[in-house]
Kinemage of the C-alpha trace (Angstrom):
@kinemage 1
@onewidth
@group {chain A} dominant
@subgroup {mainchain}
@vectorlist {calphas} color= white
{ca unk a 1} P 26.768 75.052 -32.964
{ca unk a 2} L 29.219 75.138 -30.175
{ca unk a 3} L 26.692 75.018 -27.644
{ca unk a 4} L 25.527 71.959 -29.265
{ca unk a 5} L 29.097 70.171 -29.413
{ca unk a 6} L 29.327 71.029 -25.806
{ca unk a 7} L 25.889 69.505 -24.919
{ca unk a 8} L 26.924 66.308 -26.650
{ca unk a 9} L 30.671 66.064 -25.325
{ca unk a 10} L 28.767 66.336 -21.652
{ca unk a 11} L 26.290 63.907 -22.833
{ca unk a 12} L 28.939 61.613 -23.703
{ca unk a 13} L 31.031 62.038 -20.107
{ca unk a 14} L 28.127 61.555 -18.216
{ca unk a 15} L 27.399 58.253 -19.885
{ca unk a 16} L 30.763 57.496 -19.478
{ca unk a 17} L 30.408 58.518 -15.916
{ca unk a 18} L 27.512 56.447 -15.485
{ca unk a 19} L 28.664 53.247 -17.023
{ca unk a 20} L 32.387 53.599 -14.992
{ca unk a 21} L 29.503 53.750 -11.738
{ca unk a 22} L 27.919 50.892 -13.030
{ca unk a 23} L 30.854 48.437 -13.073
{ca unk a 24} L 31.844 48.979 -9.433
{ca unk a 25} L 28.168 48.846 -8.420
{ca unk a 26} L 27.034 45.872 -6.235
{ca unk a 27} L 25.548 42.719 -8.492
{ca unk a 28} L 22.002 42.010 -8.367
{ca unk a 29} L 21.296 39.391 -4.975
{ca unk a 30} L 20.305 36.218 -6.685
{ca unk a 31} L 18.337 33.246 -4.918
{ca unk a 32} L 20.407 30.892 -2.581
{ca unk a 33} L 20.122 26.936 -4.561
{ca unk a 34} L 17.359 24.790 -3.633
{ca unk a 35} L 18.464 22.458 -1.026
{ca unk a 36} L 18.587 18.781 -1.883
{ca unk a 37} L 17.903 17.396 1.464
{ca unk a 38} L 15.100 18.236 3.742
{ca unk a 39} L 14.562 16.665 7.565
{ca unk a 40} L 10.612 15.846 8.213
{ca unk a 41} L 9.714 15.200 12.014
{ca unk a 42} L 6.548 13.917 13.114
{ca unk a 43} L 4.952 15.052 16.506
{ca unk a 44} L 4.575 12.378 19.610
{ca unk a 45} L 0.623 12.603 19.062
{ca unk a 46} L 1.045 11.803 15.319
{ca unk a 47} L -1.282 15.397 14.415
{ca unk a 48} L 1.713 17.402 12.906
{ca unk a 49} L 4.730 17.094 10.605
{ca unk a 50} L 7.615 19.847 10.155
{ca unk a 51} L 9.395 19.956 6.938
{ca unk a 52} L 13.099 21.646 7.113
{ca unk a 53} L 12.311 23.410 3.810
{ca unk a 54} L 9.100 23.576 1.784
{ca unk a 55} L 10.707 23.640 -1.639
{ca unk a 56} L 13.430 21.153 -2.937
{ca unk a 57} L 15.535 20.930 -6.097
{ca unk a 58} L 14.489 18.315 -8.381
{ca unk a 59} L 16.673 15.313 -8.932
{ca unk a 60} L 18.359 12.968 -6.344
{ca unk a 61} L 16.705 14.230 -3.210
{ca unk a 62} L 17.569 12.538 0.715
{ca unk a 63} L 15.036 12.603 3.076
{ca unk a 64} L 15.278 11.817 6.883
{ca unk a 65} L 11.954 11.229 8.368
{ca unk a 66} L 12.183 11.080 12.396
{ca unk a 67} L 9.112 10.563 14.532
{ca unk a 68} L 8.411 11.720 18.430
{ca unk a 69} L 6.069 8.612 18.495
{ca unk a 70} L 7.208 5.952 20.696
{ca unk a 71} L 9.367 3.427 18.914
{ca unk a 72} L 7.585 0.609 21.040
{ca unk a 73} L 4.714 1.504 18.888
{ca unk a 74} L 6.288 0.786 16.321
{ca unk a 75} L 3.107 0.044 13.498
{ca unk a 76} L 1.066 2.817 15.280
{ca unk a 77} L 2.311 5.301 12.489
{ca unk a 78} L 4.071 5.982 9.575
{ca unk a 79} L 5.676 8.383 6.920
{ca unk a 80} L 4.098 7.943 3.745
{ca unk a 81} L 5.879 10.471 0.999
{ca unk a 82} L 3.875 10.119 -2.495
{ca unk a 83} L 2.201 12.741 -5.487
{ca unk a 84} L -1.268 12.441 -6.607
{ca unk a 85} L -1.608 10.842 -9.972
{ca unk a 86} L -3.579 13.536 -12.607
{ca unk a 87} L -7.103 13.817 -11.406
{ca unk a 88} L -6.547 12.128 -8.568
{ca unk a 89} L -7.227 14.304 -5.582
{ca unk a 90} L -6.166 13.940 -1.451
{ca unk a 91} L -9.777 13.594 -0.583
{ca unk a 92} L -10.066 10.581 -2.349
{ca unk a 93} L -7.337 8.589 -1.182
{ca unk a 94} L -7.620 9.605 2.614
{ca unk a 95} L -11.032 7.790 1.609
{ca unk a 96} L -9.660 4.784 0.334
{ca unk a 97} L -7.146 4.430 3.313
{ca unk a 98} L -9.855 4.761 5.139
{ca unk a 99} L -11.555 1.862 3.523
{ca unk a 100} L -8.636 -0.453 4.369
{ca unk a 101} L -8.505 0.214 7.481
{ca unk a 102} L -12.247 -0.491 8.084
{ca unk a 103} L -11.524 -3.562 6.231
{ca unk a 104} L -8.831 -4.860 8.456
{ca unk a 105} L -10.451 -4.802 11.802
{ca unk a 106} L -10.587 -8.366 13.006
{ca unk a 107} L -10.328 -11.959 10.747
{ca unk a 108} L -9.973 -11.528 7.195
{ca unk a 109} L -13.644 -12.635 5.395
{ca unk a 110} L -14.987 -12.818 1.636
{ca unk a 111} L -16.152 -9.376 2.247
{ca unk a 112} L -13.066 -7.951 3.539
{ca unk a 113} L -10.770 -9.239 1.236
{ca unk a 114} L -12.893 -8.441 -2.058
{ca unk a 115} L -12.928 -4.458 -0.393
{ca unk a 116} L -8.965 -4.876 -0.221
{ca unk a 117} L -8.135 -5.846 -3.570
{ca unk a 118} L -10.646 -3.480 -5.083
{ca unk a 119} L -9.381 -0.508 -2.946
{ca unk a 120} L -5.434 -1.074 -3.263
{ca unk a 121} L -5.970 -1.286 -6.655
{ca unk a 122} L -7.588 2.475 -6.364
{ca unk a 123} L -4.999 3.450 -4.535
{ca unk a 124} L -2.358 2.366 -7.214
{ca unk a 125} L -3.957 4.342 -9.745
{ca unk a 126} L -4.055 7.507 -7.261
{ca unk a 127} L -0.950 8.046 -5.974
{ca unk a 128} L 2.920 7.479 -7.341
{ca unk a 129} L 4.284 6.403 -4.043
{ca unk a 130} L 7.643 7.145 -2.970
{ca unk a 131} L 8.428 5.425 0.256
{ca unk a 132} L 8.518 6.544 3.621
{ca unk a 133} L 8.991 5.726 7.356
{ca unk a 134} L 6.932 2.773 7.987
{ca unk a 135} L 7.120 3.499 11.589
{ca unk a 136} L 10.190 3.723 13.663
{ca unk a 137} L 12.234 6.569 15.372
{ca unk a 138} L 14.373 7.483 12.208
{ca unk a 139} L 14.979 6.771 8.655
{ca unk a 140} L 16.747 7.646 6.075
{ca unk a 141} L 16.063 7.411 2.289
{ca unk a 142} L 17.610 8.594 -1.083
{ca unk a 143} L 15.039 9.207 -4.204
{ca unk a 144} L 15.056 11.032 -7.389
{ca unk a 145} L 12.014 13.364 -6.737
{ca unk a 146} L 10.581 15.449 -10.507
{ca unk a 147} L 9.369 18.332 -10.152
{ca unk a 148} L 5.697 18.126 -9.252
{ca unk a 149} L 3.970 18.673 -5.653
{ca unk a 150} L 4.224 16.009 -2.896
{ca unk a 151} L 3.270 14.682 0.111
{ca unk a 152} L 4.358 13.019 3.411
{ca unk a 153} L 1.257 11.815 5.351
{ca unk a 154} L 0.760 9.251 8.324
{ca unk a 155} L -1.523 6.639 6.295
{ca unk a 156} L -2.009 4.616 9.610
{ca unk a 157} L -3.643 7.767 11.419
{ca unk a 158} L -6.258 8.441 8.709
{ca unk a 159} L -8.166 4.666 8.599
{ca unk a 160} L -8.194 4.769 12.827
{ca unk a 161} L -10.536 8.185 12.184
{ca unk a 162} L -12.119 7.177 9.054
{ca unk a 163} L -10.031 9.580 7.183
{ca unk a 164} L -11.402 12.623 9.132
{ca unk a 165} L -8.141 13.064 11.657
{ca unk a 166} L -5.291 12.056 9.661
{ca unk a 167} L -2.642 14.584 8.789
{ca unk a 168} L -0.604 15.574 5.456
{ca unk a 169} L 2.127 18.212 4.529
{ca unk a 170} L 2.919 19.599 1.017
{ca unk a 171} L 6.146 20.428 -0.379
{ca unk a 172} L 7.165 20.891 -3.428
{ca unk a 173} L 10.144 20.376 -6.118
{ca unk a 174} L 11.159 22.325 -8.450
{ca unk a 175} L 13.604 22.814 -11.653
{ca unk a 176} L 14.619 20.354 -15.018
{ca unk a 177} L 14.990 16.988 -15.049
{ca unk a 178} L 19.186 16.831 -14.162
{ca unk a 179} L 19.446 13.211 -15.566
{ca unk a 180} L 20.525 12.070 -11.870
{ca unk a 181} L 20.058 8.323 -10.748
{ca unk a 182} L 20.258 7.152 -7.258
{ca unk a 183} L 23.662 6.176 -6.249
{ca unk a 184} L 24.404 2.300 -6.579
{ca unk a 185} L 24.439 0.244 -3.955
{ca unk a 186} L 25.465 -3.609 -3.865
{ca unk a 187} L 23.260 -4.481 -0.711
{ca unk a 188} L 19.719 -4.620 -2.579
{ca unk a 189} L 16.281 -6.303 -1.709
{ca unk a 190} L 13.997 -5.960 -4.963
{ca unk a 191} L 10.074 -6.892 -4.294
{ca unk a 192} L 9.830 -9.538 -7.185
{ca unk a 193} L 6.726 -11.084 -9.214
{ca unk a 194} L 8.439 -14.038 -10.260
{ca unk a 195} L 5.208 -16.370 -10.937
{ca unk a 196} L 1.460 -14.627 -10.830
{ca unk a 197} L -0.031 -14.040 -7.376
{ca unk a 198} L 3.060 -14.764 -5.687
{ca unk a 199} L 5.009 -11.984 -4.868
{ca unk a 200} L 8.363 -12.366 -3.069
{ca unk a 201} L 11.476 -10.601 -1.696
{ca unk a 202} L 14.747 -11.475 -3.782
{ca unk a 203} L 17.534 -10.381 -0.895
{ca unk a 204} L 21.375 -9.661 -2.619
{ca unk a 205} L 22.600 -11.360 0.284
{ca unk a 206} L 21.765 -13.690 3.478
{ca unk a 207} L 23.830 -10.537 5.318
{ca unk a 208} L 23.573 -7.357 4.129
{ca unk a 209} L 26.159 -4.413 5.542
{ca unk a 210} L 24.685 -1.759 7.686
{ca unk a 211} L 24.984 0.928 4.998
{ca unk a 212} L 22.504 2.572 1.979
{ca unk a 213} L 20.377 -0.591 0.424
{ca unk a 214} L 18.369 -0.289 -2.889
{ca unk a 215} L 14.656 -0.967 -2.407
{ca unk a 216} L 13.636 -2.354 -5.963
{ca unk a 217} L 10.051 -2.754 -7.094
{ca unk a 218} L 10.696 -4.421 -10.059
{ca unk a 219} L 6.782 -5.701 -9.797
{ca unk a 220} L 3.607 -4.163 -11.044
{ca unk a 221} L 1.857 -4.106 -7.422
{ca unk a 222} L 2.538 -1.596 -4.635
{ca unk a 223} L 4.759 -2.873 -1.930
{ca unk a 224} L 6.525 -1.997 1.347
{ca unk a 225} L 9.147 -3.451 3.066
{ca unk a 226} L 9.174 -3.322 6.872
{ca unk a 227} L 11.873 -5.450 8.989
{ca unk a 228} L 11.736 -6.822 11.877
{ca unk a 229} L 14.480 -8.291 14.329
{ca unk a 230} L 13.092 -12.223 14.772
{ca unk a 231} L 15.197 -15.075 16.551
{ca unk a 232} L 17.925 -17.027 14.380
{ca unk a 233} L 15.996 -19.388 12.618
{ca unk a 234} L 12.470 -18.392 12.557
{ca unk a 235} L 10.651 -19.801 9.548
{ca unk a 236} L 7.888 -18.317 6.953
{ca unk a 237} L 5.467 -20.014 8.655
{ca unk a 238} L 6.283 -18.944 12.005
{ca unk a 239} L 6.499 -15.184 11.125
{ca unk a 240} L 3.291 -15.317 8.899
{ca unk a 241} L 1.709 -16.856 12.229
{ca unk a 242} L 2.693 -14.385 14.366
{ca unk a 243} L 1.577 -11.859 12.085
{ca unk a 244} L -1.962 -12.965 11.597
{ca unk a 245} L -2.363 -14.373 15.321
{ca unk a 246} L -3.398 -10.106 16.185
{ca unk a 247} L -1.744 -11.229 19.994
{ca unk a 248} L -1.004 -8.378 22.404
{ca unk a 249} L 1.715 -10.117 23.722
{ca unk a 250} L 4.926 -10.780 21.539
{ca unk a 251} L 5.152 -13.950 19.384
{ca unk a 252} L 7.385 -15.961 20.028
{ca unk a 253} L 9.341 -15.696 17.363
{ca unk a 254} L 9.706 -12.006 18.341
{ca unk a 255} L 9.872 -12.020 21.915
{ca unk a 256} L 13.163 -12.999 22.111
{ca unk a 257} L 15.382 -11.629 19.053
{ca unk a 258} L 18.408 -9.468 19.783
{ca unk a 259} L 17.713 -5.698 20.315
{ca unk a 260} L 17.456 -4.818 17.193
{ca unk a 261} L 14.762 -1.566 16.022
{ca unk a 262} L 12.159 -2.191 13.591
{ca unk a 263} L 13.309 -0.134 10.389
{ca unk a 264} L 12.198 -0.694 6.744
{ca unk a 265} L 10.591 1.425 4.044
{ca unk a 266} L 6.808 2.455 3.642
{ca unk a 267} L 5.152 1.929 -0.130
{ca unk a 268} L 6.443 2.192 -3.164
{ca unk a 269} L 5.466 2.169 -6.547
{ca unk a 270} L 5.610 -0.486 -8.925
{ca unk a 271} L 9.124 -0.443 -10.744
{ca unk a 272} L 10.001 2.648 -8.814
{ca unk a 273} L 13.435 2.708 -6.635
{ca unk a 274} L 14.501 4.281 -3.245
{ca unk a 275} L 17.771 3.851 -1.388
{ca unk a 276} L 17.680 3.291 2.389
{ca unk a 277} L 20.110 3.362 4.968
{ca unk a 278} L 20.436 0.379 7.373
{ca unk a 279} L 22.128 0.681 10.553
{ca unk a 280} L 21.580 -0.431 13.773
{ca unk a 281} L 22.724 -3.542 16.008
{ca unk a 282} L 23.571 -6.441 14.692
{ca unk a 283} L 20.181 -8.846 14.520
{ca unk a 284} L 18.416 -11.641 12.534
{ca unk a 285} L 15.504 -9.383 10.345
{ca unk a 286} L 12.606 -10.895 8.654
{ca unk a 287} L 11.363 -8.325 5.593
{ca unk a 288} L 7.330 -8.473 5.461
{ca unk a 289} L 5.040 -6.944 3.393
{ca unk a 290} L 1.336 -5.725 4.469
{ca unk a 291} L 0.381 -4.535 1.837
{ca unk a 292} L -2.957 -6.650 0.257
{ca unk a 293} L -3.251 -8.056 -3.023
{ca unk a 294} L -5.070 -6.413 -5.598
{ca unk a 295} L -6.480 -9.838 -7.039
{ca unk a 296} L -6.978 -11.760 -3.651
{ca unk a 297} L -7.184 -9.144 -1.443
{ca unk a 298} L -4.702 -11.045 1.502
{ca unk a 299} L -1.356 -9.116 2.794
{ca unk a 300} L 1.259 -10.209 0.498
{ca unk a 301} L 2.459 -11.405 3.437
{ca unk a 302} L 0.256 -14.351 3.483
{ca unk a 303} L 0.763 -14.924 0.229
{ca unk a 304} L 4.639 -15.476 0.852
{ca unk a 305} L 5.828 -12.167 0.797
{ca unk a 306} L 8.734 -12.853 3.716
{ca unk a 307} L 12.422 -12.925 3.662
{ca unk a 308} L 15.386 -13.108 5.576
{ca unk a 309} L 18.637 -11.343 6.107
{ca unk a 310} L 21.405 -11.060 8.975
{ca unk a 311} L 22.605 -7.561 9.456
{ca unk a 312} L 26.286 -7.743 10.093
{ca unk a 313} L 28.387 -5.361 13.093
C-alpha cells in the first residue's frame, strides 16, 4: 500500500513537473498575416509577370502594376487582373481575345462588328474583371478582392499571337469576407448608361486632384477607362477622329498636349468599383473607352464614350 501511495505522489510531481515545463516552454510559431498589397511587374518583352506574393488576404487589397515595356508604347500592352466566372475556363477566353483582335485589324465592316458584339458579350459572361494597367509604366489601384483565384494577364499580347503567346499569372486570396469597402474618394469618374446604346463618362469634376479616384461602373457593359493628355480644347469629334484615323504619326490633337503620361484603368465589370491613383503633371486628359459594344459591336468610343478632365498641380 505504501509503495502504491508513493507511486502516485511521484506520479503527481512529475505531472506537476511537466506542466510547470510546459508554461515556460516556447509557443507554437504561427503563420505571419497575409499581406494586403502585392507589387506585379511585367517584363520589357511583355512574356513574364512577377507577383510580390502569390497569396493575399481577402478584403480591400492595393495593387501596383509596373511594366518594363516602353511607355512610348503605350497601347502595346496591358495588365488585365480578373477571375474566371464558374465553368468558364482560361482557354476559352484567351480564345475570345483572340477573336477581337482578329476582328480589329483594319476598317471596322458588318462582319467585324457583328464578331465584336457577339464575342464581348462572351467575354462578360467569362470573366469578373477587376481592372488593371491599361498600359503605361505604373499604376496603382485599390479593390476589394473575395477569396477565389485570380489573374493578371496582358490581353493585348494574346490577340497579336492568336492566343497562342500571351502570358497569365495566378494568385490567389484567401480568408472571410471582412465587410471592407474601398475607401471614399470625392474625385470619381463612373462609366454611365444613361439612355440605351449610349454609354458615357459622368466626371465629378472638370479638374480632378492628383490623388486616389473611384472608377464606377454603374452600367451593365464592360468598360475601361484609359486617359490621355490632348491639347486644351480638343473636342469629341476630334479625339474620336484621331482614334479611328489608325495614323502612325500623332494626331493632332495629341501631338502637341503638355507632357503628360497616358494612365487610366484596364476593364472592369459592370457595377463593380476600383480606386486609382492619379498623379502626374499637370495636363488636359481625354477618358476613352475601347472597349466594343455588345449590341453594335463599335468601341464605345464611337459611340460617345469620351470625356474630359484637367488634372490640377
Amino acid at each position: 500500500m505504501r509503495r502504491l501511495a508513493i507511486a502516485v505522489v511521484s506520479a503527481a510531481i512529475a505531472a506537476l513537473a511537466a506542466a510547470g515545463c510546459s508554461s515556460t516552454a516556447k509557443p507554437t510559431a504561427t503563420a505571419p498575416p497575409l499581406p494586403s498589397s502585392m507589387t506585379v511587374t511585367e517584363s520589357s518583352n511583355g512574356q513574364v509577370f512577377t507577383l510580390q506574393h502569390p497569396e493575399l488576404k481577402a478584403g480591400l487589397v492595393t495593387l501596383t502594376l509596373t511594366s518594363n515595356e516602353n511607355p512610348n508604347n503605350f497601347g502595346s500592352f496591358d495588365m488585365q487582373i480578373f477571375a474566371l466566372k464558374p465553368g468558364a475556363t482560361l482557354t476559352e477566353f484567351r480564345t475570345e481575345l483572340a477573336a477581337v483582335g482578329a476582328g480589329s485589324n483594319g476598317p471596322p465592316t458588318a462582319a467585324s462588328l457583328k464578331l465584336a458584339a457577339a464575342t464581348v458579350t462572351k467575354i462578360n459572361n467569362q470573366v469578373l474583371a477587376y481592372g488593371g494597367n491599361p498600359g503605361t509604366s505604373a499604376t496603382e489601384q485599390q479593390v476589394i478582392l473575395p477569396a477565389g483565384t485570380y489573374y493578371v494577364a496582358d490581353t493585348t499580347q494574346w490577340p497579336k499571337s492568336g492566343g497562342k503567346n500571351g502570358i497569365s499569372a495566378p494568385f490567389t486570396v484567401t480568408g472571410s469576407d471582412t465587410g471592407a469597402v474601398l475607401p471614399a474618394s470625392s474625385e470619381t469618374i463612373s462609366m454611365t448608361m444613361p439612355q440605351m446604346d449610349t454609354p458615357r463618362f459622368a466626371i465629378s469634376a472638370a479638374t480632378l486632384n492628383p490623388g486616389w479616384v473611384r472608377m464606377d461602373n454603374t452600367s451593365t457593359d464592360l468598360h475601361e477607362a484609359q486617359m490621355l493628355p490632348v491639347k486644351a480644347g480638343a473636342t469629341v469629334a476630334q479625339v474620336q477622329a484621331a482614334l479611328e484615323s489608325n495614323s502612325n504619326t500623332p494626331p493632332a490633337v495629341f501631338a502637341d498636349a503638355p507632357h503628360g503620361l497616358p494612365t487610366g484603368v484596364d476593364v472592369i465589370s459592370p457595377h463593380s468599383q476600383v480606386n486609382i491613383m492619379l498623379t502626374g503633371t499637370a495636363s488636359e486628359y481625354t477618358v476613352v473607352c475601347f472597349i466594343p459594344d455588345p449590341t453594335t459591336g463599335k468601341p464605345h468610343f464611337a459611340m460617345g464614350m469620351v470625356g474630359f478632365f484637367t488634372l490640377a498641380k
